[in-house]
C-alpha positions as CSV (number, residue, x, y, z in Angstrom):
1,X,106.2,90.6,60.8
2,X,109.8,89.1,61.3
3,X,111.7,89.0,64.7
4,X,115.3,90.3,65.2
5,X,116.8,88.8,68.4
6,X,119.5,90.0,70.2
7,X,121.3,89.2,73.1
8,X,118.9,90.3,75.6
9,X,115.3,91.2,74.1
10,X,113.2,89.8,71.0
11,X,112.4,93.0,68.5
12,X,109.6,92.2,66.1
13,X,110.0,94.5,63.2
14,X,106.8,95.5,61.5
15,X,107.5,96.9,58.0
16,X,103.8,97.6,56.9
17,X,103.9,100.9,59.3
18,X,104.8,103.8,57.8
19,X,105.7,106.7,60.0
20,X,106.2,110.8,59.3
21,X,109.4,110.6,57.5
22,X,109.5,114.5,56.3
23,X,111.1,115.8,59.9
24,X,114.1,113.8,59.1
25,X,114.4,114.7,54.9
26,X,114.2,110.6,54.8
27,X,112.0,108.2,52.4
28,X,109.6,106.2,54.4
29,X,111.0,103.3,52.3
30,X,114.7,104.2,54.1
31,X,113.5,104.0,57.7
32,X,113.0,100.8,59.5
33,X,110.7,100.6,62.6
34,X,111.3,98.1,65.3
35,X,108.2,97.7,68.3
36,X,111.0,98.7,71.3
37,X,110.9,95.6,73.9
38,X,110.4,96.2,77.4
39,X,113.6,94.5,78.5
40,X,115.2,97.3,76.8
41,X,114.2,99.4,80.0
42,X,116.2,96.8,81.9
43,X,119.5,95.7,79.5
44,X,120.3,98.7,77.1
45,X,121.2,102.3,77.1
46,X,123.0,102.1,80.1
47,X,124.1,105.4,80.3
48,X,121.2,107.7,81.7
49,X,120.8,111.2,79.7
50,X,123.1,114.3,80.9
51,X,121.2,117.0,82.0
52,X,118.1,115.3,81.4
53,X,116.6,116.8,85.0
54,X,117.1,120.5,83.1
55,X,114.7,119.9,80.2
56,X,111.6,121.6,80.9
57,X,108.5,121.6,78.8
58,X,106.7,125.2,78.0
59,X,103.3,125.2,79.0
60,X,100.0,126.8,78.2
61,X,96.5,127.5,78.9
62,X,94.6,124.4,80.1
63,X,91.3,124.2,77.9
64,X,88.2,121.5,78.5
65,X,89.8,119.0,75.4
66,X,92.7,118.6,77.7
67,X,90.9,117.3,80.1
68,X,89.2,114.7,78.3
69,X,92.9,113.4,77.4
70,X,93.1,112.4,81.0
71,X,90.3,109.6,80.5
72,X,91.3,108.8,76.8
73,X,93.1,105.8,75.5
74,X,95.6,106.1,73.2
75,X,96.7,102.6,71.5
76,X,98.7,104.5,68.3
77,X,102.0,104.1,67.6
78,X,104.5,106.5,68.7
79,X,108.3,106.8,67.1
80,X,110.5,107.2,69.7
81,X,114.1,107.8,69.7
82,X,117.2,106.5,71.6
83,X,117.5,109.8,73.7
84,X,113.8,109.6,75.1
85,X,114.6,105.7,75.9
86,X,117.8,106.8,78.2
87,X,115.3,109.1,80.1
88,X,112.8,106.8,80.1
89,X,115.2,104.0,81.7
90,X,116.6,106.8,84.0
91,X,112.9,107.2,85.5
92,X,112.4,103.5,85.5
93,X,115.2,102.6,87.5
94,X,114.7,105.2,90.0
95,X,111.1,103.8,91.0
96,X,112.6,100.3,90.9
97,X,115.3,101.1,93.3
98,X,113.3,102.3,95.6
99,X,111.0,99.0,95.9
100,X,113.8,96.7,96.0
101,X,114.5,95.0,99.5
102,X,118.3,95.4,99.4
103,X,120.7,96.2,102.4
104,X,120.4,100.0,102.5
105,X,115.9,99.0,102.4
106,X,116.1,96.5,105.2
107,X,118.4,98.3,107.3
108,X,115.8,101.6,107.5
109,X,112.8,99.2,108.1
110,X,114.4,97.8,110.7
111,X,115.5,101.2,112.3
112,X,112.1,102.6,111.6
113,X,110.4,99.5,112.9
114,X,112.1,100.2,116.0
115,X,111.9,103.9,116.6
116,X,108.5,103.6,115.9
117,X,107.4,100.6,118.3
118,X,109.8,102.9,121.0
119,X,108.1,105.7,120.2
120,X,104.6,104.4,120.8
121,X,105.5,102.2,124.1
122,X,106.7,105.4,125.8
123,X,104.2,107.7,124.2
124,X,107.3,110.1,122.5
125,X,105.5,111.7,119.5
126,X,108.7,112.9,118.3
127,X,110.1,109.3,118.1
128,X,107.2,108.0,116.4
129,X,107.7,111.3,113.6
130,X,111.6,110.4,113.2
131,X,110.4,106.7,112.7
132,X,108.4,108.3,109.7
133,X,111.1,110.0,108.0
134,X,113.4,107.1,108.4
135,X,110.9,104.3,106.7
136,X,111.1,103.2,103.2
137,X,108.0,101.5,102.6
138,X,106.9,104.8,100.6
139,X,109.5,103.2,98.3
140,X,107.3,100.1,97.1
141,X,104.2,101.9,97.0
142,X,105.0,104.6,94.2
143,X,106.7,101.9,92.6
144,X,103.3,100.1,92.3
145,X,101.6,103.4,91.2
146,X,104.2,103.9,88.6
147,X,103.6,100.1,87.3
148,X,99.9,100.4,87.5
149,X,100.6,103.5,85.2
150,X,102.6,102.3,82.4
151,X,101.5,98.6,82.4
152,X,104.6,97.3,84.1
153,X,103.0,94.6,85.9
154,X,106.6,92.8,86.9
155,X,107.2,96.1,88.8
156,X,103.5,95.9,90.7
157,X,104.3,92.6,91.3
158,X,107.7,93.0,92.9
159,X,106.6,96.3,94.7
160,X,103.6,94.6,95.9
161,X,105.3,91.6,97.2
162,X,108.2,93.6,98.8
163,X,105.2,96.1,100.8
164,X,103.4,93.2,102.4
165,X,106.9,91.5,103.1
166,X,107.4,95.1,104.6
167,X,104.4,95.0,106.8
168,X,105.0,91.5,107.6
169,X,108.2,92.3,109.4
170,X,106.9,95.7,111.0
171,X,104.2,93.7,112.8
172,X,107.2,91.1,114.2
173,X,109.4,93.7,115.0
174,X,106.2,95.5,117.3
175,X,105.7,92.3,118.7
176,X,109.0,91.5,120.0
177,X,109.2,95.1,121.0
178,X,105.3,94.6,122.7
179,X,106.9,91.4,124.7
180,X,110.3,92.9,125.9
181,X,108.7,96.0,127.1
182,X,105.4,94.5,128.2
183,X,107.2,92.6,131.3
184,X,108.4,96.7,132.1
185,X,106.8,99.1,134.5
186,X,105.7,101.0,130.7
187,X,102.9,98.4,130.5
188,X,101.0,100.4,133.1
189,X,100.3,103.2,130.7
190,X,99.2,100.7,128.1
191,X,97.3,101.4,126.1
192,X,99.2,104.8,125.7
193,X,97.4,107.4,124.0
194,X,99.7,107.5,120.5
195,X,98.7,103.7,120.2
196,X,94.9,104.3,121.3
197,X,94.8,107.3,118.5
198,X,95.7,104.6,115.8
199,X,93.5,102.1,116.9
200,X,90.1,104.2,116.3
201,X,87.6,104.0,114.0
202,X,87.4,108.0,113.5
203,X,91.3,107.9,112.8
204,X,91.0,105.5,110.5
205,X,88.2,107.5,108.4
206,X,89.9,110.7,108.7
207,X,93.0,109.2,107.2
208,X,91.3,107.9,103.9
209,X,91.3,111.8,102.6
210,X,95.0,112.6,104.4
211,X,96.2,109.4,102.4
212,X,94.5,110.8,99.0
213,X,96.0,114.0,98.8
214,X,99.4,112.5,100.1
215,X,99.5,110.6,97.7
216,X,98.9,113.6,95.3
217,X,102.0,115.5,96.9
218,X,104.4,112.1,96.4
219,X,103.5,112.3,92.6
220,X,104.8,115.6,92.4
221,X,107.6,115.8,94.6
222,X,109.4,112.3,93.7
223,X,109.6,113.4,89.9
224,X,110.1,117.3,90.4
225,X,112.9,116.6,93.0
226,X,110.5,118.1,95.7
227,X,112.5,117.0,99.0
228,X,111.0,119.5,101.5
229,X,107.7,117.8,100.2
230,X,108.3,114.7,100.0
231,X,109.8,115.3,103.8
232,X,105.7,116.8,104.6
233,X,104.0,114.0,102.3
234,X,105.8,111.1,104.4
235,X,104.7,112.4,108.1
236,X,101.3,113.0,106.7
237,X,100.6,109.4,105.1
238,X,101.9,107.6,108.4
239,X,102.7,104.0,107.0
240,X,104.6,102.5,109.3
241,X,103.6,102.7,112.6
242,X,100.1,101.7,112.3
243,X,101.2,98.2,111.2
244,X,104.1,98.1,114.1
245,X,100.9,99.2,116.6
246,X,99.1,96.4,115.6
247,X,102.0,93.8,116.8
248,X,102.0,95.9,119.8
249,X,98.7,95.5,120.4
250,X,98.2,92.0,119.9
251,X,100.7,91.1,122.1
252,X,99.3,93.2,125.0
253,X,96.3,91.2,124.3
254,X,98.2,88.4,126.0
255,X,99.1,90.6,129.0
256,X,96.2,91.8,129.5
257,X,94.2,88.8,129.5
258,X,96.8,87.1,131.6
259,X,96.3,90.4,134.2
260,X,99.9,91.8,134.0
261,X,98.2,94.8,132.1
262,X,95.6,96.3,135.0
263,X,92.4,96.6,134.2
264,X,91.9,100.3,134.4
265,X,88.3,102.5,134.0
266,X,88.0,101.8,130.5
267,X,87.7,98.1,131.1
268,X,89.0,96.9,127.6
269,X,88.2,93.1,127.1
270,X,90.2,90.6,124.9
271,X,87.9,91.0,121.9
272,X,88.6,95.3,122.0
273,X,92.9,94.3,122.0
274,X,92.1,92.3,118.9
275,X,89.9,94.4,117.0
276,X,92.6,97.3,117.8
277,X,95.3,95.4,116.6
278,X,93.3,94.8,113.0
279,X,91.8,98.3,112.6
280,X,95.3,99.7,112.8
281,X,96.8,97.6,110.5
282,X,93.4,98.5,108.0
283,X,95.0,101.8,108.5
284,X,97.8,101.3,107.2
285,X,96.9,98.8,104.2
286,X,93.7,101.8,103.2
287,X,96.5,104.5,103.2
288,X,98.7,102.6,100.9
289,X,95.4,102.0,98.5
290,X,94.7,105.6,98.7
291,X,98.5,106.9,98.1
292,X,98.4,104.1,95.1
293,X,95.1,105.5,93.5
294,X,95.7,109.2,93.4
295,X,99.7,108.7,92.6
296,X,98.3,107.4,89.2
297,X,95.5,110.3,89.0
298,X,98.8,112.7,89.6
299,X,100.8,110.6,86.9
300,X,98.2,111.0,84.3
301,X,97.3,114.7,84.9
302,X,100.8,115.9,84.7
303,X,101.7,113.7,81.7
304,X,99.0,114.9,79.1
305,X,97.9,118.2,80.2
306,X,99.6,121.2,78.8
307,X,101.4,122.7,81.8
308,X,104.7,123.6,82.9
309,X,106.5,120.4,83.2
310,X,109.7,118.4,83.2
311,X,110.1,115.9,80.5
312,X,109.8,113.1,82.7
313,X,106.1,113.4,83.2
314,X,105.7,113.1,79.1
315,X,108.1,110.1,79.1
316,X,105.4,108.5,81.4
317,X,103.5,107.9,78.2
318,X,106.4,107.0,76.3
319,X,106.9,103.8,79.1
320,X,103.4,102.4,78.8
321,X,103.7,102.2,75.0
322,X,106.7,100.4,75.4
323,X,105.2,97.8,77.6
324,X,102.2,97.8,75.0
325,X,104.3,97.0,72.4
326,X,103.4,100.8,71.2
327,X,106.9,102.2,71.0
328,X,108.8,101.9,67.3
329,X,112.2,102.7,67.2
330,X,113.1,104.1,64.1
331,X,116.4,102.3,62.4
332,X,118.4,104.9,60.1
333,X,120.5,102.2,57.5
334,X,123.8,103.6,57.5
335,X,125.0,104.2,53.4
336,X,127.5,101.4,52.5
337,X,131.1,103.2,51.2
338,X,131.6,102.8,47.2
339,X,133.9,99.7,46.5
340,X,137.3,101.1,44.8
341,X,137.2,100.1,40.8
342,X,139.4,98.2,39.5
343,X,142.9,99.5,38.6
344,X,143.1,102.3,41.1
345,X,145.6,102.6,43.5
346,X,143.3,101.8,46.6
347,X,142.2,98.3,45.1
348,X,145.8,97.6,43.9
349,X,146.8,98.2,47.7
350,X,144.1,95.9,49.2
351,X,145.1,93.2,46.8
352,X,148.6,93.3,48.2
353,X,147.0,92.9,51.4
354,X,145.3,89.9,50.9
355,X,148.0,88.5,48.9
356,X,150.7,89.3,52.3
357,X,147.9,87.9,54.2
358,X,147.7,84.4,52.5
């Protein structure tokens, strides 16, 4: 095996594999194979497919050997072609924006944060929905199930780090909100029913099956440009306030031990405030365990079953052999022109060229 290196990836070329060669009318002996690098998803083929969105794949009748592709591992070599890499990068950056924490990420948070730890002081239901459209912590959660999928584990890494760094911040932000409003007349309704609701251990069960087949419905409607979906899926999962609730709640802990919270006919104690505060957090940490798992189930059944599909879900399996070293890329050598003989009128000219140029 010998290495080619180029400016940004290492390609190890391995000319013992010999690949279907009759497609193309070529020898196997004239076709090179190169294992495709991962970093080629990050540094090459800048220029994403035209039209790509408008290939569609035919479908057919699902039969029970389909199935059994779902749980199958395929570690085979695959030729790929430049065309299937652009698509393939085009998917890949689209998940990768989405978990990155730039400007346009931490300005929604913030505004999310905020509507929602509003929305759940006063008790507005419809605050606490637009908080839920507004968030993009959705962002670094499919980005994790597209990692997990494909073996990208820089991606889970960075999506990972980027959704706890996410949570982090929403918990601040309800505790700063939980202290400026606590010293209002609005603690007097605390703890108000949308922050109660969150805070149960019957919600919290009940939202292990909501999160499951949300997760199902992002799958589907991120890569089949489902927006009216995707609009459903994100009100249904319900990341982000849980996690602001639980700053809420832990700072009306304080309050109420302190007695600026009265102690009305439920009598809560301090230990109830705390174990509030954590169970609605573990809401929000299960739902993003349950959106990752059945992402990847919906990843893997659209990619290999036979259905109606855009080509995007088949690239799926084209990314994870990349990152398994899987992927060739076949290398066409381009026919060298004839040299002019000797005598003709094309060498005599080039001679006078490099004579003129000496």
């Amino acid at each position: 095996m010998s290495t080619v290196s180029g400016a940004d990836a290492n390609i190890n070329i391995v000319p013992a594999l010999t690949l279907p060669s009759s497609s193309r009318g070529l020898e196997a002996s004239d076709v090179t194979s190169t294992v495709v690098d991962p970093n080629l998803l990050r540094s090459a083929f800048d220029e994403h497919t035209e039209g790509g969105d408008s290939l569609i794949i035919h479908g057919r009748k699902v039969h029970l050997q389909d199935l059994k592709k779902v749980i199958e591992r395929d570690d085979r070599y695959e030729e790929v072609t430049a065309e299937q890499i652009k698509r393939v990068k085009a998917m890949h950056d689209s998940f990768y924006n989405g978990a990155v924490m730039n400007f346009n990420y931490n300005t929604l948070l913030l505004v999310a944060s905020v509507l929602a730890g509003l929305g759940l002081v006063t008790n507005s239901t419809a605050t606490i929905i637009a908080s839920m459209l507004v968030s993009p912590i959705m962002g670094p959660v499919v980005a994790i199930a597209y990692g997990s999928s494909i073996w990208d584990r820089k991606m889970v890494r960075l999506a990972w780090t980027n959704e706890l760094l996410s949570l982090l911040f929403c918990v601040v932000i309800g505790a700063v909100i939980g202290a400026i409003t606590g010293t209002t007349s609005l603690v007097d309704n605390w703890p108000t029913d949308e922050m109660t609701v969150r805070c149960t251990m019957s919600n919290f069960y009940v939202g292990i099956p909501i999160a499951f087949f949300s997760g199902l419905g992002v799958a589907v409607a991120l890569l089949d440009d489902q927006t009216n979906s995707l609009v459903g899926v994100a009100i249904s999962a319900s990341l982000l306030p849980p996690a602001v609730n639980s700053g809420i709640i832990w700072v009306a802990a304080f309050f109420y031990k302190d007695g600026i919270i009265p102690h009305n006919e439920e009598e809560y104690t301090w230990n109830d405030f705390q174990r509030f505060g954590w169970i609605s957090l573990g809401l929000t940490l299960i739902n993003i365990v349950m959106i990752w798992i059945s992402s990847m189930l919906m990843f893997r059944l659209k990619e290999v079953l036979p259905i109606e599909k855009k080509v995007f879900w088949s690239d799926l399996g084209i990314a994870r052999k990349v990152y398994k070293g899987k992927a060739l890329l076949a290398e066409i050598p381009s026919v060298p022109a004839e040299k002019p003989k000797t005598g003709t009128r094309e060498a005599t000219r080039d001679d006078d060229r490099v004579e003129m140029a000496k």
